[in-house]
C-alpha positions as CSV (number, residue, x, y, z in Angstrom):
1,X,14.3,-170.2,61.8
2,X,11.2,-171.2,60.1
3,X,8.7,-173.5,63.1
4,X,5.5,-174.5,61.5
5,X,3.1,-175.9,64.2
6,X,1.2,-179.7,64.0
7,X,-2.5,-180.2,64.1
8,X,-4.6,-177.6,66.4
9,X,-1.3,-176.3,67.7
10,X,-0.7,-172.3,66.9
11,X,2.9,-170.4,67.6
12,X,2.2,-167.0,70.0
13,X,4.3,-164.5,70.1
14,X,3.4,-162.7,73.6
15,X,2.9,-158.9,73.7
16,X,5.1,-156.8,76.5
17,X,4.1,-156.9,79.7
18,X,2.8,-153.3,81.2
19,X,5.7,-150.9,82.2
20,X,3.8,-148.4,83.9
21,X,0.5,-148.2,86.0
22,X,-2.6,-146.3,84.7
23,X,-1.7,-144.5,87.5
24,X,2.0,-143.4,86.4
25,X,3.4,-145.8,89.1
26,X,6.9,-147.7,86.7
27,X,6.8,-151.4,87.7
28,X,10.4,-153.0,88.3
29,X,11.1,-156.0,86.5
30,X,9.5,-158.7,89.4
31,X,6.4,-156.8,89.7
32,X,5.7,-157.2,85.9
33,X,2.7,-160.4,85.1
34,X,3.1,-162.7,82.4
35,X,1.6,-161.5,80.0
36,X,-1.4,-162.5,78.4
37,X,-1.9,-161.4,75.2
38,X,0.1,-162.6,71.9
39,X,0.0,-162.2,67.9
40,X,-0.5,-165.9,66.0
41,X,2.7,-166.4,63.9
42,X,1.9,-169.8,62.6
43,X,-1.3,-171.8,62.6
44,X,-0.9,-175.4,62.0
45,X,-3.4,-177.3,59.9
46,X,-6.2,-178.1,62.0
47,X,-7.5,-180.7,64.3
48,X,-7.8,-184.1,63.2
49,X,-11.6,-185.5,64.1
50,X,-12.2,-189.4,65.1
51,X,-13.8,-189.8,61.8
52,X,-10.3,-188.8,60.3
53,X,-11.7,-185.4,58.6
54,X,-9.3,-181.9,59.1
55,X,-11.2,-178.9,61.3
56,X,-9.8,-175.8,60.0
57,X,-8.6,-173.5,63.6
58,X,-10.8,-170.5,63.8
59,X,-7.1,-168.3,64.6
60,X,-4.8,-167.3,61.4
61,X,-1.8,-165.8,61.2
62,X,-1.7,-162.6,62.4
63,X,-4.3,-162.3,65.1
64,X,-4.0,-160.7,68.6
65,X,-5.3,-163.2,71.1
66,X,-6.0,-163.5,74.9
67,X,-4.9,-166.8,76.6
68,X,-4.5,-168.3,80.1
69,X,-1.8,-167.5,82.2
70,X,0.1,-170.4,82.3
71,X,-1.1,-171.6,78.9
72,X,1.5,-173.1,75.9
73,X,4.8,-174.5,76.4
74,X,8.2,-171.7,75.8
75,X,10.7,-172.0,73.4
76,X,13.5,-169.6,72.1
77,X,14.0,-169.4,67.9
78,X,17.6,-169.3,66.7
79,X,17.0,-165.4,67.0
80,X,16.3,-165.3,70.6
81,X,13.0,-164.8,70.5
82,X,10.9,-166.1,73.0
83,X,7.4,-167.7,71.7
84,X,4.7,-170.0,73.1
85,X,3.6,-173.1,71.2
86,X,-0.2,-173.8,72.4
87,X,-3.0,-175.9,70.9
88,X,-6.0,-173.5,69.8
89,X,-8.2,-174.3,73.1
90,X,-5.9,-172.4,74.9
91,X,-7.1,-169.4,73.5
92,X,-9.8,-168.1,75.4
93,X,-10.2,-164.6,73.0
94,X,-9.4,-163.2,69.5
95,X,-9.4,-159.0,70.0
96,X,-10.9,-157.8,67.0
């Protein structure tokens, strides 16, 4: 299933949460924390200014970002995968 994002709004896929401690230590299921970091998989065209001109996001397909905790809205695709939909000023990093 093909979901193609509106305006400043960009589809995240998040990354796994951490299965193990730097320490070694294996974290069980309900210890894990949302996770917080995501690849763009769609970008929609931009944001639409009062004076009714497009500003192109500064995220494209295929970035890793960082974003807030409890940022975007979660859906599942036809494939059961679970993604976030978020407008771009929830993304607080792009790791280069």
């Amino acid at each position: 299933m093909k979901i193609q994002p509106l305006a400043d709004r960009i589809l995240v896929k998040p990354l796994e949460a951490e299965e193990k401690t730097k320490g070694g230590i294996v974290l069980p299921d309900t210890a894990k924390e949302k996770p917080q970091e995501g690849q763009v998989l769609a970008v929609g065209k931009g944001k639409i200014l009062d004076n009714g001109n497009v500003q192109a996001l500064e995220v494209k397909e295929g970035d890793r970002v960082l974003y807030g905790k409890y940022s975007g809205s979660e859906i599942q695709t036809k494939d059961g995968e679970d993604v976030l939909i978020m407008r771009e000023e929830d993304v607080l990093a792009i790791i280069k």
